[in-house]
C-alpha positions in Angstrom: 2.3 -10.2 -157.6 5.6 -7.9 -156.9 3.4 -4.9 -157.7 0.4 -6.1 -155.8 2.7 -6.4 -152.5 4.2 -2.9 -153.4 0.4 -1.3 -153.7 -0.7 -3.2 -150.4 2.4 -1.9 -148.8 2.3 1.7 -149.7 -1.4 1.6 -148.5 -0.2 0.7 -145.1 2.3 3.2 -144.8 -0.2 5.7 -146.2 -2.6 4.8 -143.5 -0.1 5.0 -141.0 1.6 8.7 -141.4 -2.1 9.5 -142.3 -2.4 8.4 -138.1 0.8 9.7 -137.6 -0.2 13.4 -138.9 -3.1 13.4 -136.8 -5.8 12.8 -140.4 -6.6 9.7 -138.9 -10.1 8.3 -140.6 -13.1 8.7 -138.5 -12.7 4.4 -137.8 -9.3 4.7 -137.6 -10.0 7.4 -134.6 -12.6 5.2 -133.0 -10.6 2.3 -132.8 -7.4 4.6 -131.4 -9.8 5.8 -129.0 -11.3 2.1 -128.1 -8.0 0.5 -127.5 -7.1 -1.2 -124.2 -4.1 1.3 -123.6 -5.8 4.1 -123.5 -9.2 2.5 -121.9 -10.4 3.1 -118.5 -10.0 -0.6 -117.8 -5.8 -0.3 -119.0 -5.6 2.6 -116.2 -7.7 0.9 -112.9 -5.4 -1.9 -113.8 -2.4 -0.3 -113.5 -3.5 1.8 -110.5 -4.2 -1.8 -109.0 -1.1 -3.0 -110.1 0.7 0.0 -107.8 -1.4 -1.0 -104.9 -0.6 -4.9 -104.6 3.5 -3.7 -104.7 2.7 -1.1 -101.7 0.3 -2.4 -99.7 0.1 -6.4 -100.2 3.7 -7.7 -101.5 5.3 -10.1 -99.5 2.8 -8.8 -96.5 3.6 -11.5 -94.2 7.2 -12.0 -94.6 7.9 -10.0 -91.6 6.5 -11.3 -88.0 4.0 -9.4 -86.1 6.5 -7.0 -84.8 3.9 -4.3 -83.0 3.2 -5.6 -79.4 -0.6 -4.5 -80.5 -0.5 -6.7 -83.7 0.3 -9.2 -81.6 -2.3 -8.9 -79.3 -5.0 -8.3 -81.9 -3.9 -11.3 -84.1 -4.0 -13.8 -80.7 -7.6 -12.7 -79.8 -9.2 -12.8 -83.4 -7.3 -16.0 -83.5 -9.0 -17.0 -80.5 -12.0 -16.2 -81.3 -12.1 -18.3 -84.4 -11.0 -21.6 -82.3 -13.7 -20.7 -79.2 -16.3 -19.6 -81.5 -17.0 -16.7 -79.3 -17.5 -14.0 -81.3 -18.6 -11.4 -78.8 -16.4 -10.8 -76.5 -12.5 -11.4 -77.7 -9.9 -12.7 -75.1 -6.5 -12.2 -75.1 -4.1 -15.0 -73.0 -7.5 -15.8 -71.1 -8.2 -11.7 -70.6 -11.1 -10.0 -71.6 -9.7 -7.4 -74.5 -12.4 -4.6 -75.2 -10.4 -1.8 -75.6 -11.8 -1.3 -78.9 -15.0 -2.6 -80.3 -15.6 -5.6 -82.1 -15.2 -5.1 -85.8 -11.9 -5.7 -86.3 -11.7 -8.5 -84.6 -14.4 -10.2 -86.8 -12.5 -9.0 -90.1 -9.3 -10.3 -88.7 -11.0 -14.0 -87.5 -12.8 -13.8 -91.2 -9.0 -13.4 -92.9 -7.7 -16.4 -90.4 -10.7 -18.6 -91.1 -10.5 -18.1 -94.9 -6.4 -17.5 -95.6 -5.0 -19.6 -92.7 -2.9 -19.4 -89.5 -0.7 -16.8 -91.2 1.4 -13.4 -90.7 -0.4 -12.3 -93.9 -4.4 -13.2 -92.7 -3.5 -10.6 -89.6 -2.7 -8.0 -91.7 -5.0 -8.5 -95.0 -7.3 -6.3 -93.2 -5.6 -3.3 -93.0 -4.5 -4.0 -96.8 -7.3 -4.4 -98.2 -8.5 -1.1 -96.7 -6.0 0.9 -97.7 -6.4 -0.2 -101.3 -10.1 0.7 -101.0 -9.4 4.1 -99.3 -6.7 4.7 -102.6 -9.6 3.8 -104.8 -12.3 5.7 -103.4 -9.9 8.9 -103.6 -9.6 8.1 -107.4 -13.1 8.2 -108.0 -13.6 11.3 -105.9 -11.2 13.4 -107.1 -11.9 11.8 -111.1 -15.4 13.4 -110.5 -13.8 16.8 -108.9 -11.2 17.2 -110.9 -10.7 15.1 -113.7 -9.1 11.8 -113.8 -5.7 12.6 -113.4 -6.2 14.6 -110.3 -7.9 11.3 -109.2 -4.8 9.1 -109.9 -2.6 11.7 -108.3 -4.8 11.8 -105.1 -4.8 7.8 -104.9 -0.9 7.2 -105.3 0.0 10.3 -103.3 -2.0 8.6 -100.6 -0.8 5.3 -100.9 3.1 6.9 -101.6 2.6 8.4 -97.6 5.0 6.5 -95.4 2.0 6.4 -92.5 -0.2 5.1 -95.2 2.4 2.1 -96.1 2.9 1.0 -92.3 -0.4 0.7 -91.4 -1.5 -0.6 -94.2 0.5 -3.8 -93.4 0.1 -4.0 -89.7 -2.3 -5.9 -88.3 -4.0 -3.0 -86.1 -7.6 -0.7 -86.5 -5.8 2.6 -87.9 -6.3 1.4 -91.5 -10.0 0.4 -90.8 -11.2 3.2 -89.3 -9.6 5.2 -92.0 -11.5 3.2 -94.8 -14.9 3.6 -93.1 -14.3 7.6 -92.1 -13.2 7.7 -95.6 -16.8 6.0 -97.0 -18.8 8.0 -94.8 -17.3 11.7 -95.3 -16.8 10.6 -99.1 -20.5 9.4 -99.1 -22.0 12.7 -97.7 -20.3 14.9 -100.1 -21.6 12.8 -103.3 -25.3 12.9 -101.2 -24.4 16.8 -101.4 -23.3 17.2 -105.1 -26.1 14.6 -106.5 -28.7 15.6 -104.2 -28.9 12.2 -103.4 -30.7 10.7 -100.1 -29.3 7.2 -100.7 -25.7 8.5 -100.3 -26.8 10.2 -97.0 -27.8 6.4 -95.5 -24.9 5.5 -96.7 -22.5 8.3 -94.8 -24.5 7.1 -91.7 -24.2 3.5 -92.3 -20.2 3.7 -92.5 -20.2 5.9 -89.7 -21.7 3.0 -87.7 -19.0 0.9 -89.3 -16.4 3.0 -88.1 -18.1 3.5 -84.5 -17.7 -0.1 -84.3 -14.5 -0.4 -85.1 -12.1 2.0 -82.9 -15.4 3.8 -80.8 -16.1 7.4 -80.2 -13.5 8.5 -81.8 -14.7 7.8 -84.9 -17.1 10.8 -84.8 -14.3 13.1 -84.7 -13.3 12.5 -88.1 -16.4 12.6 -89.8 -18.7 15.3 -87.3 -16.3 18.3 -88.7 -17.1 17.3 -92.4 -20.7 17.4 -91.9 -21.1 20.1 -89.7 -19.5 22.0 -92.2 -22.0 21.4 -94.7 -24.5 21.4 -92.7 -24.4 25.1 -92.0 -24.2 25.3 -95.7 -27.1 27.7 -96.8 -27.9 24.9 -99.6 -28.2 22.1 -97.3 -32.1 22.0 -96.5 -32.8 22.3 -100.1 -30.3 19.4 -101.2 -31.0 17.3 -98.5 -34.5 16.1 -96.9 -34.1 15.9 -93.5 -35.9 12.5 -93.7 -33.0 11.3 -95.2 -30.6 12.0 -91.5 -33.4 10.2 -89.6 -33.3 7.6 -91.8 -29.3 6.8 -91.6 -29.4 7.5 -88.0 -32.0 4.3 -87.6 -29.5 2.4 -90.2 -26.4 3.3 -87.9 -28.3 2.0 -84.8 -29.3 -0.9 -86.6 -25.4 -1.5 -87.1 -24.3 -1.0 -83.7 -27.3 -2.2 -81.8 -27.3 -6.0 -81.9 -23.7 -6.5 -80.6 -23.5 -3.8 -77.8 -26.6 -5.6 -76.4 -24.4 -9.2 -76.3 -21.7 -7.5 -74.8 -23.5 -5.4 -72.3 -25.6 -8.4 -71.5 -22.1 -10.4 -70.2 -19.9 -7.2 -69.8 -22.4 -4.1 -67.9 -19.3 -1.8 -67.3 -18.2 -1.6 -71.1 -19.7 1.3 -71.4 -17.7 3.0 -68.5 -14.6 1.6 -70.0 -15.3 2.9 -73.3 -16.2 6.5 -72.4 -14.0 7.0 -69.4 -11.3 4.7 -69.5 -10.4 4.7 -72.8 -11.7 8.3 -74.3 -11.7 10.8 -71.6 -9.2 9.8 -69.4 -7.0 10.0 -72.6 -7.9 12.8 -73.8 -7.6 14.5 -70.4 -5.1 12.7 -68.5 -1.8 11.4 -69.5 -2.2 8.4 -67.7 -1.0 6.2 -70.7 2.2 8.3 -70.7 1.7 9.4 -74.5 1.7 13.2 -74.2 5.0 14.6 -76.2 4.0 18.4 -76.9 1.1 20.5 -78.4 3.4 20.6 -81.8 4.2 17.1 -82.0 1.7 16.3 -84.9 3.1 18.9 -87.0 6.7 17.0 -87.2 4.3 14.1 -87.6 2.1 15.2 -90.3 4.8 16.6 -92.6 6.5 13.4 -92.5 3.3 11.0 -92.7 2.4 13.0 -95.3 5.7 12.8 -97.6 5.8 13.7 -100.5 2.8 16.2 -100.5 4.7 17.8 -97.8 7.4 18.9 -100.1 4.6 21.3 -101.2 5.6 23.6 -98.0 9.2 23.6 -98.9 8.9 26.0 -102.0 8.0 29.5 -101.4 6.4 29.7 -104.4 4.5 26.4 -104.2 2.9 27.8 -100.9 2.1 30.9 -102.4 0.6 29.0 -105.5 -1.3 26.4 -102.8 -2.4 29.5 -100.4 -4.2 31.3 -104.1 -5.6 28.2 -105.0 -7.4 27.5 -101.6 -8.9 31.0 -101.5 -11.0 30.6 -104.3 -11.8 26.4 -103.9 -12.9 27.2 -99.8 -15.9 29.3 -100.9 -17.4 25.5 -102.0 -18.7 23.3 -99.5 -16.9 20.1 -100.4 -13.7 21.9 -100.4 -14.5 23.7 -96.8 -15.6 19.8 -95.3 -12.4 18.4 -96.8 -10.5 21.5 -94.9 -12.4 20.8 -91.6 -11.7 16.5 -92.0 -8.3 17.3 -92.3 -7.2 19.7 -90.1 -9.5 19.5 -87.0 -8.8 16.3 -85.4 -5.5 17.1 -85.8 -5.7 20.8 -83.7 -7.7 18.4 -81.3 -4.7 15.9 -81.0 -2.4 18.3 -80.8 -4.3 19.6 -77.4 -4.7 15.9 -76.2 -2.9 15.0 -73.1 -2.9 11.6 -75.6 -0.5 11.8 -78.6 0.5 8.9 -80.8 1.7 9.1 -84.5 -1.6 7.0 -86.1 -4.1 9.4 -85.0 -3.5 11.4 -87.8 -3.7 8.5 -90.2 -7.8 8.9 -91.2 -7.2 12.9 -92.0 -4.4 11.5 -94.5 -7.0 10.7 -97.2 -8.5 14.5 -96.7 -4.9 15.9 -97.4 -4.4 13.6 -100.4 -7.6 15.6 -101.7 -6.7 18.6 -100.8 -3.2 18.8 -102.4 -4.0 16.7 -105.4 -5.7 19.4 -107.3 -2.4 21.8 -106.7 0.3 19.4 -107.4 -1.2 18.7 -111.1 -0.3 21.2 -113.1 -2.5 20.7 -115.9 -5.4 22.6 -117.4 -8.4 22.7 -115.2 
């Protein structure tokens, strides 16, 4: 029986530097391989994992601090006790500065999580974590997988990205839907895909209807870009923008006639008041300098703006960019990133979340440089 044990043991440790060596058998490979450590399941999980410590732990211990997060958690709540859900009221005030979206996500979170700190602000976390996961699987079907991680957690590591993700206000929103629809046009450009085109524009209504015009800032330079790409008309049916156009309408349509049945100027205060005016006046005393964002950026953008503190990694960053703009995807990325901010940065309107929804188009940008592995 002693001998027997011996045999049996010695077979194990065979087996095992036999692994160890790398002369692994072919089923001993498969299930290395096919084990949940090195799975794809093992990896999302962890990546989830990351994203419930930054963006969802102990979300409500603090009180609404922001006088904005006040004011947008008092008129969704409101809105869930009156049962008017078109026009929100703040303190007995019409409150339209914004459109009506995320209101209704925010009176959703109340009516299913409670009275609560936390319902104000599950919103915002909740699109965060889907902005970090969207990055992954763009950048995972770019660049690999790892590229992918690094794109999610360096966006979800950016100090902007961490406060808005738990306050309750529309930055974090409107970055998830600009994030779907610029993400969605660039897979309709790879895969040739009219479907992902319906999709860009439905998201774009999404977004339209959740902070207004500004929303077409952020997404307009990314398609432009590529739609001045000499590939574009065979990729793309034209059918396919007429199509999303009539799905975006669809989107925004049936409220904006409720509200401009009981509220005919909202339009003025949409266009004028709350767009032009800011852009060209600096009646809402927010106007710092034209370099303000780049103070801004660098730090919303920590650690990926450690990049510019190396000599060499700017040199290494600057190569790499001169041979990835020459692709379309990389040139729309450029233009999401980079263009509202120029635009801010002339604005007679500055504040330090309007670079938030070009934060995801940096993330891609920068992921492919800061992994140093074999392409």
């Amino acid at each position: 029986m002693s001998q027997q044990f011996i045999n049996k043991s010695t077979f194990h440790n065979a087996q095992a530097a036999d692994l160890y060596a790398g002369h692994a058998t072919h089923e001993q490979a498969v299930f290395a391989d096919s084990s949940f450590f090195s799975s794809w399941a093992f990896r999302i999980s962890l990546l989830l994992i990351v994203l419930y410590f930054f963006f969802f732990f102990r979300l409500g211990v603090l009180p609404l601090i922001d006088p904005d997060e006040a004011r947008y958690a008092q008129a969704s709540r409101t809105m869930v006790e009156s049962g008017d859900w078109v026009v929100p009221q703040w303190n007995g005030e019409i409150r339209l500065q914004k459109p009506i979206l995320f209101y209704w996500l925010q009176a959703l979170s109340y009516y299913v999580c409670g009275d609560e700190e936390y319902a104000a602000r599950l919103p915002s976390a909740l699109a965060a974590a889907a902005v970090a996961l969207m990055l992954y699987g763009y950048g995972s079907s770019r660049w690999g997988e790892m590229r992918g991680r690094v794109a999610a957690l360096g966006f979800s590591a950016f100090p902007l990205t961490i406060a808005c993700a738990r306050a309750a206000i529309t930055d974090m929103t409107l970055t998830a839907f600009v994030t779907s629809s610029v993400l969605s046009f660039l897979y309709a450009y790879r895969e040739r895909s009219p479907r992902f085109v319906v999709l860009a524009y439905l998201f774009l209504g999404f977004a339209l209807l959740t902070k207004g015009p500004v929303a077409l800032l952020f997404v307009l330079p990314a398609f432009v870009s590529l739609l001045f790409s000499s590939e574009i008309r065979t990729r793309l049916p034209v059918w396919a923008h007429f199509a999303g156009i009539v799905v975006m309408v669809l989107v925004l349509l049936p409220w904006l006639v409720l509200v401009t049945k009981r509220i005919p100027t909202i339009w003025s205060t949409w266009f004028f008041d709350e767009t032009i005016a800011r852009v060209l006046t600096d009646e809402k005393h927010r106007h710092v300098a034209w370099w303000f964002y780049i103070p801004v950026t660098l730090l919303a953008s920590f650690p990926v703006s450690l990049l510019f503190v190396s000599p060499s990694n700017i040199k290494r960053g600057f190569q790499h960019w001169k041979r990835r703009l020459i692709h379309p995807e990389d040139r729309a990325l450029l233009f999401w990133a980079f263009i509202p901010i120029i635009f801010f940065s002339l604005s007679r309107s500055q504040m330090w979340t309007y670079v938030l929804p070009s934060l995801p188009a940096i993330a891609l940008l920068f992921a492919p440089v800061f992994y140093f592995g074999k392409r």
